[in-house]
PyMOL CGO cylinders between C-alpha atoms (Angstrom):
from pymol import cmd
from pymol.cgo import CYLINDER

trace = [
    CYLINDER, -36.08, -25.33, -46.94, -34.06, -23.61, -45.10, 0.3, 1, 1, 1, 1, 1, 1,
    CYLINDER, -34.06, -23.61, -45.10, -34.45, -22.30, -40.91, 0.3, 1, 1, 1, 1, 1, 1,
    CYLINDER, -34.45, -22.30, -40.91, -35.49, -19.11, -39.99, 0.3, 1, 1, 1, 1, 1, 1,
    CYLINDER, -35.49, -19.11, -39.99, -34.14, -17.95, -36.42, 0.3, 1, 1, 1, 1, 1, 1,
    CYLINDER, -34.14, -17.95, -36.42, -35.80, -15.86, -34.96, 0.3, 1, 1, 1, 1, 1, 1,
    CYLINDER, -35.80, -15.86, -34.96, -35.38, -13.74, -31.84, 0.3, 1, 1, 1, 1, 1, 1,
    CYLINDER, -35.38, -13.74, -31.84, -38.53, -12.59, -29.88, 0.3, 1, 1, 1, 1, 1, 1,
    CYLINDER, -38.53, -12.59, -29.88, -39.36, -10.41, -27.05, 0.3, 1, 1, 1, 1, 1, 1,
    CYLINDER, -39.36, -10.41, -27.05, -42.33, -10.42, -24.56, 0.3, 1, 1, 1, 1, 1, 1,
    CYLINDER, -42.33, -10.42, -24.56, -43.60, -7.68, -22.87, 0.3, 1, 1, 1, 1, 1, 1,
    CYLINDER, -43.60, -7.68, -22.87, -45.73, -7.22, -19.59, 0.3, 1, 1, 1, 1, 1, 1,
    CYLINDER, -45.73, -7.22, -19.59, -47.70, -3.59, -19.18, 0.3, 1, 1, 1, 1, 1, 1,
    CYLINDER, -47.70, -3.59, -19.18, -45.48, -1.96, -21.48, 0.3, 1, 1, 1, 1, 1, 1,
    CYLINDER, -45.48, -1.96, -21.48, -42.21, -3.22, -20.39, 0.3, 1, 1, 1, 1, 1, 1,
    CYLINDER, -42.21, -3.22, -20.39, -40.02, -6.07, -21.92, 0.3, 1, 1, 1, 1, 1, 1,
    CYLINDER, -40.02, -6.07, -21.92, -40.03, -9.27, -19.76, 0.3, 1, 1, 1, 1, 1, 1,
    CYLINDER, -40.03, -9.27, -19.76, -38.59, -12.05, -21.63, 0.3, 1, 1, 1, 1, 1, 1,
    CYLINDER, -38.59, -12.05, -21.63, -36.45, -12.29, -24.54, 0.3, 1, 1, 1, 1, 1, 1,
    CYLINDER, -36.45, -12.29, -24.54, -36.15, -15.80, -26.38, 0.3, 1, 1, 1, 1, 1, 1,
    CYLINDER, -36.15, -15.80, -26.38, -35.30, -17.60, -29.71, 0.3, 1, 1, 1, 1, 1, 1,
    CYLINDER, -35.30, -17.60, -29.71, -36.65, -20.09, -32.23, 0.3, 1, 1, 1, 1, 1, 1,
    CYLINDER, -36.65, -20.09, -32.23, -36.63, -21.77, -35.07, 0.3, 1, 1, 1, 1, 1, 1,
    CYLINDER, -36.63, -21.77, -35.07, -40.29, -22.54, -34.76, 0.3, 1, 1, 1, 1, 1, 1,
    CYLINDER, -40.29, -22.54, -34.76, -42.75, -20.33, -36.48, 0.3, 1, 1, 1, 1, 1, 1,
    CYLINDER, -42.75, -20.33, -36.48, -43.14, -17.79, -33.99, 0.3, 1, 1, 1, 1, 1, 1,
    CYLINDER, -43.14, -17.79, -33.99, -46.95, -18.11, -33.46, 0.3, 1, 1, 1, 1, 1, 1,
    CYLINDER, -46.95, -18.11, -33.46, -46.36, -21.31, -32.63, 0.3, 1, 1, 1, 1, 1, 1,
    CYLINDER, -46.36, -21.31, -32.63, -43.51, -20.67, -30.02, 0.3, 1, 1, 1, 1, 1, 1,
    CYLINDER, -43.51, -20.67, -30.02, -46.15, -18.21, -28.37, 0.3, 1, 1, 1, 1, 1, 1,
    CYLINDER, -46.15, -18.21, -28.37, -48.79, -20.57, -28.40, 0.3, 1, 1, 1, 1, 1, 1,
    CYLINDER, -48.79, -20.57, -28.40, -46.52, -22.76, -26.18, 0.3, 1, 1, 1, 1, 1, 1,
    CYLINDER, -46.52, -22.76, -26.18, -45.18, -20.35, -24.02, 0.3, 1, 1, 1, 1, 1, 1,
    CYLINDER, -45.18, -20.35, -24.02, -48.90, -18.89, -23.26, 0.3, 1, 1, 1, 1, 1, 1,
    CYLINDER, -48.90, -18.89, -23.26, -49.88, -22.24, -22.10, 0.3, 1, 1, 1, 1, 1, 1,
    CYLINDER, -49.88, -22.24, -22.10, -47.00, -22.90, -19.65, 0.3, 1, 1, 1, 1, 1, 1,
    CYLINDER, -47.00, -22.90, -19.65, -47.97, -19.57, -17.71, 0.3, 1, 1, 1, 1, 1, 1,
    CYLINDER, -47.97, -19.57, -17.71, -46.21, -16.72, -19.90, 0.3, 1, 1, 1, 1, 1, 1,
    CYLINDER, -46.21, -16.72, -19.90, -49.24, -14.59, -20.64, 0.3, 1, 1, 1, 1, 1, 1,
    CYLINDER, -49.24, -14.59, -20.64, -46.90, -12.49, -22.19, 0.3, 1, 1, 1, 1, 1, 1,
    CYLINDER, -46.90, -12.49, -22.19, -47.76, -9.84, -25.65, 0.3, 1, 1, 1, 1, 1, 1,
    CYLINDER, -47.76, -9.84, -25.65, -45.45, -11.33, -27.67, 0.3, 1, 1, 1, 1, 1, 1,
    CYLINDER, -45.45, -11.33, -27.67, -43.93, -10.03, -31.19, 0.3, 1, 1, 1, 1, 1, 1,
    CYLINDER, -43.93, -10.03, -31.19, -40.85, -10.74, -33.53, 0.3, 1, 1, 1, 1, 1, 1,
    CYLINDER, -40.85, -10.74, -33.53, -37.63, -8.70, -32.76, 0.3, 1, 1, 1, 1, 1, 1,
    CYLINDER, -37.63, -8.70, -32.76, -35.87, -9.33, -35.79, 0.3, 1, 1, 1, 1, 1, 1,
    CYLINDER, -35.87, -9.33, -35.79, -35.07, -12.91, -37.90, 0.3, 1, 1, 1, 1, 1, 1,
    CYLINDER, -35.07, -12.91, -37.90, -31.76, -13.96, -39.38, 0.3, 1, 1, 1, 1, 1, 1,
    CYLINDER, -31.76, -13.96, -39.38, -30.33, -17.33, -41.56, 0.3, 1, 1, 1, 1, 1, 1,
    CYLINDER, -30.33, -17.33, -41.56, -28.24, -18.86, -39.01, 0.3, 1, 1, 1, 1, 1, 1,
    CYLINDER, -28.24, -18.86, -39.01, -27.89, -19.62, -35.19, 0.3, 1, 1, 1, 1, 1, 1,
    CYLINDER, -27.89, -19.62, -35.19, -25.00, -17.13, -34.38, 0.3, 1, 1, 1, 1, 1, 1,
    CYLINDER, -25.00, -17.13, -34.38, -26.89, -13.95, -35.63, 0.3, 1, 1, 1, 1, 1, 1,
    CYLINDER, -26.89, -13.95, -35.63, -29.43, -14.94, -33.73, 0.3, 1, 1, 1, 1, 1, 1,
    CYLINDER, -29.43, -14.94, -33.73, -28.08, -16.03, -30.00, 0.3, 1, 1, 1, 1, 1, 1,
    CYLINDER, -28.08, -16.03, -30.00, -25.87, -12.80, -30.48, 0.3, 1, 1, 1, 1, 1, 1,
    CYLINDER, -25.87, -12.80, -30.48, -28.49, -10.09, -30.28, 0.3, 1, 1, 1, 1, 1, 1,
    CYLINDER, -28.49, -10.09, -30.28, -30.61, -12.54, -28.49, 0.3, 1, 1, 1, 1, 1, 1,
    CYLINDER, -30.61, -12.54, -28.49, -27.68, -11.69, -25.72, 0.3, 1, 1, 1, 1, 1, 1,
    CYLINDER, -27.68, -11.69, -25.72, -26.91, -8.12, -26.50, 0.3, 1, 1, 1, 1, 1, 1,
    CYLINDER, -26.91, -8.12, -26.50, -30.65, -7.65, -25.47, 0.3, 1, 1, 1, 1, 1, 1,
    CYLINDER, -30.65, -7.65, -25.47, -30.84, -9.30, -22.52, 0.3, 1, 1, 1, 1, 1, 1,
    CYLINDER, -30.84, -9.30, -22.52, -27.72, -7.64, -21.10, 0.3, 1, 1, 1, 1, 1, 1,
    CYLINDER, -27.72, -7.64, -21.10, -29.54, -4.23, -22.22, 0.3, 1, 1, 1, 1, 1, 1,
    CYLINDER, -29.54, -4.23, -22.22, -33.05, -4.67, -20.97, 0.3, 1, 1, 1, 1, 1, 1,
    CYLINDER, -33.05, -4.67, -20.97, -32.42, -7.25, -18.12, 0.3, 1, 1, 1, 1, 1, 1,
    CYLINDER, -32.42, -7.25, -18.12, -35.46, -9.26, -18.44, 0.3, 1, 1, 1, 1, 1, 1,
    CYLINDER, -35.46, -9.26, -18.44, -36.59, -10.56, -15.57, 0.3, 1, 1, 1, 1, 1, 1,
    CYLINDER, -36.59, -10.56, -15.57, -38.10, -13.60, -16.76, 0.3, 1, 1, 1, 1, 1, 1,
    CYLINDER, -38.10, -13.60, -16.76, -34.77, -15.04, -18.42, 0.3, 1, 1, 1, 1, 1, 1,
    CYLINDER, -34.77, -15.04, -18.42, -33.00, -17.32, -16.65, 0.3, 1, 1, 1, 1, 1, 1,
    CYLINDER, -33.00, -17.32, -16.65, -29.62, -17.45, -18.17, 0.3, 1, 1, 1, 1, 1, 1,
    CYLINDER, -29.62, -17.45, -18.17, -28.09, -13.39, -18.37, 0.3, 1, 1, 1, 1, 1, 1,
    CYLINDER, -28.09, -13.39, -18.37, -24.47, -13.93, -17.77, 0.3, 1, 1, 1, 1, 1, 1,
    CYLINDER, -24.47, -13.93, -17.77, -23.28, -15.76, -21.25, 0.3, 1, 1, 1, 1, 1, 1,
    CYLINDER, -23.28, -15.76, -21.25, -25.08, -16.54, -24.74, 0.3, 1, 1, 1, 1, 1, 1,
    CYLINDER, -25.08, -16.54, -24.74, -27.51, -19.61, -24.84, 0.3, 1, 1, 1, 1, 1, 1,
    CYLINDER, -27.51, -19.61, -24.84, -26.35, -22.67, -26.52, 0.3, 1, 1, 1, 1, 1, 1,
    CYLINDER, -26.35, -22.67, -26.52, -27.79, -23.79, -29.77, 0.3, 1, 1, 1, 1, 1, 1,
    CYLINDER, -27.79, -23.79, -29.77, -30.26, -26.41, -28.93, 0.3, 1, 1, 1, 1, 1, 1,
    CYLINDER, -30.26, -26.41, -28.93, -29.39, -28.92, -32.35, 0.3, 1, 1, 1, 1, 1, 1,
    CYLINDER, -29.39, -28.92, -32.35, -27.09, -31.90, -32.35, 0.3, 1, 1, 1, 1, 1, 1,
    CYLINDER, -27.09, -31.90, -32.35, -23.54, -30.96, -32.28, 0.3, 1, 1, 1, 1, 1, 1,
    CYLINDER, -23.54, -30.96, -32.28, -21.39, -32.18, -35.12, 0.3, 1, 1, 1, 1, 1, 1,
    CYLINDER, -21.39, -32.18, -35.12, -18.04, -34.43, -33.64, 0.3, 1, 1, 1, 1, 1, 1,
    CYLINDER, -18.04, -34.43, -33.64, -16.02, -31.09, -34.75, 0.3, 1, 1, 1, 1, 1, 1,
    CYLINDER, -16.02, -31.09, -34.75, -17.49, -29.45, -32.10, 0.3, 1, 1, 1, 1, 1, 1,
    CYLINDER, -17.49, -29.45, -32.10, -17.43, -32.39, -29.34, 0.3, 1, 1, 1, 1, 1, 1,
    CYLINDER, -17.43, -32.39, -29.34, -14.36, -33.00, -30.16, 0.3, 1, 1, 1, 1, 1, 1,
    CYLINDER, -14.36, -33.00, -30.16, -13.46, -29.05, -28.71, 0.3, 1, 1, 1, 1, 1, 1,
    CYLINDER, -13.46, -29.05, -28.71, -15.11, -29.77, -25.38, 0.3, 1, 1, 1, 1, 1, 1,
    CYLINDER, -15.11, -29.77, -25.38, -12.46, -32.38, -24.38, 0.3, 1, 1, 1, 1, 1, 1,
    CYLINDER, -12.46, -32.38, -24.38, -10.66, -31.47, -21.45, 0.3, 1, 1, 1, 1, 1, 1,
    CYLINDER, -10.66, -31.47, -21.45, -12.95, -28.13, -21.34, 0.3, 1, 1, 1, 1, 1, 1,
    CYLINDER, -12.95, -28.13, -21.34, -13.80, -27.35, -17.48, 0.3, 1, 1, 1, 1, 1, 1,
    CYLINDER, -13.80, -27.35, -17.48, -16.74, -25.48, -18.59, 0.3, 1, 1, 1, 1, 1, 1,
    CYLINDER, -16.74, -25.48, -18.59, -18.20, -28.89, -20.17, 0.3, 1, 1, 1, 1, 1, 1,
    CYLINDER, -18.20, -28.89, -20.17, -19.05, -32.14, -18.21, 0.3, 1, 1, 1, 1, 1, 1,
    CYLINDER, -19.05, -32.14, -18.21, -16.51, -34.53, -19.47, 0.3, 1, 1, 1, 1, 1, 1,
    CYLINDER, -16.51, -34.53, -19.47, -18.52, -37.52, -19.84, 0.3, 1, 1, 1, 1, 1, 1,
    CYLINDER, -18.52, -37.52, -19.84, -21.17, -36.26, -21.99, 0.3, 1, 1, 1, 1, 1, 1,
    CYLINDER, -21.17, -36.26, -21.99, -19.79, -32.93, -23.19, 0.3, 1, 1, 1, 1, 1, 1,
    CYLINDER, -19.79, -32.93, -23.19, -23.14, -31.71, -23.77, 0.3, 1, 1, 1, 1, 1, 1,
    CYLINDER, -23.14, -31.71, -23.77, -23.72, -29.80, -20.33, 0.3, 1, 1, 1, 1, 1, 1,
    CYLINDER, -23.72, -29.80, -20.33, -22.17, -27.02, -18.76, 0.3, 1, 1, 1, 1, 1, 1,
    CYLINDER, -22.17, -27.02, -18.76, -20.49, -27.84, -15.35, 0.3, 1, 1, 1, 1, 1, 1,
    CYLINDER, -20.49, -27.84, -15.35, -19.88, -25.74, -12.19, 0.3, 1, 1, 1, 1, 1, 1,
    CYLINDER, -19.88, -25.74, -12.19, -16.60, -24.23, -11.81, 0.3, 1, 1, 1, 1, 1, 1,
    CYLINDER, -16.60, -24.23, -11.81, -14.54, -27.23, -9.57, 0.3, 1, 1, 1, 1, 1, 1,
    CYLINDER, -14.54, -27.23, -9.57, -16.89, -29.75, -11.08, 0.3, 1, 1, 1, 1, 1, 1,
    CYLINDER, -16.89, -29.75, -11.08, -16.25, -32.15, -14.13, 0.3, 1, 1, 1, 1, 1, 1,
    CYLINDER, -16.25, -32.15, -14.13, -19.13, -33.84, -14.94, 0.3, 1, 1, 1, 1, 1, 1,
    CYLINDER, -19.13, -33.84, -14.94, -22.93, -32.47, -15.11, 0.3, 1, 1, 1, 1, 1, 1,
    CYLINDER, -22.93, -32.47, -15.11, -25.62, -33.32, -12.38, 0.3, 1, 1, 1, 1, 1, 1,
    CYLINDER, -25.62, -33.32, -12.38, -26.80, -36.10, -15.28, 0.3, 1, 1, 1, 1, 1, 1,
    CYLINDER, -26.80, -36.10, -15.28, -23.38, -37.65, -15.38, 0.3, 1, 1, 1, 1, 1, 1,
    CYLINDER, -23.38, -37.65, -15.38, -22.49, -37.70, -11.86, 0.3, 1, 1, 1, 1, 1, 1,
]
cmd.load_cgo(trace, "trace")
């Protein structure tokens, strides 16, 4: 069976608020983010076959609407899925990964994450 990623909005009186990703079914990813204080009305943007489709317009969105509930607006969102030892592999002697665990993103001058440190 294969994932379907999808990328969401949420809106608040009218006006878009949030805009997120899953792999989840979608009611279920509402469900969740109801009960941790998002009260948001919540529907299905669009839905793709893989992860870089998906974090792509997740990103062109947010830089259009500015959503003021999203946290992260300056870059695309990392895939949240174990990372094959191709892609570690890249981060070594990266600055913008924490060279211990290479998992993280690290502070410009920094070299390992808050976890590793």
């Amino acid at each position: 069976m294969n994932k379907v990623h999808t990328v969401y909005k949420g809106e608040l009186n009218g006006k878009i608020v949030y805009i997120g990703t899953t792999i989840q079914v979608p009611s279920e990813r509402f469900r969740w983010h109801k009960h941790n204080g998002k009260s948001f009305s919540f529907s299905v943007i669009d839905q793709f076959d893989n992860a870089e489709d998906m974090l792509n317009l997740e990103f062109e969105l947010i830089k259009k609407y500015n959503p003021r509930f999203n946290k992260i607006k300056h870059r695309k969102q990392n895939l949240n899925a174990p990372l094959t030892d191709e892609i570690l592999e890249s981060r070594i002697n990266n600055k913008e990964w924490c060279q211990c665990c290479l998992k993280r993103r690290v502070n410009r001058g920094y070299k390992y994450c808050y976890y590793c440190s």
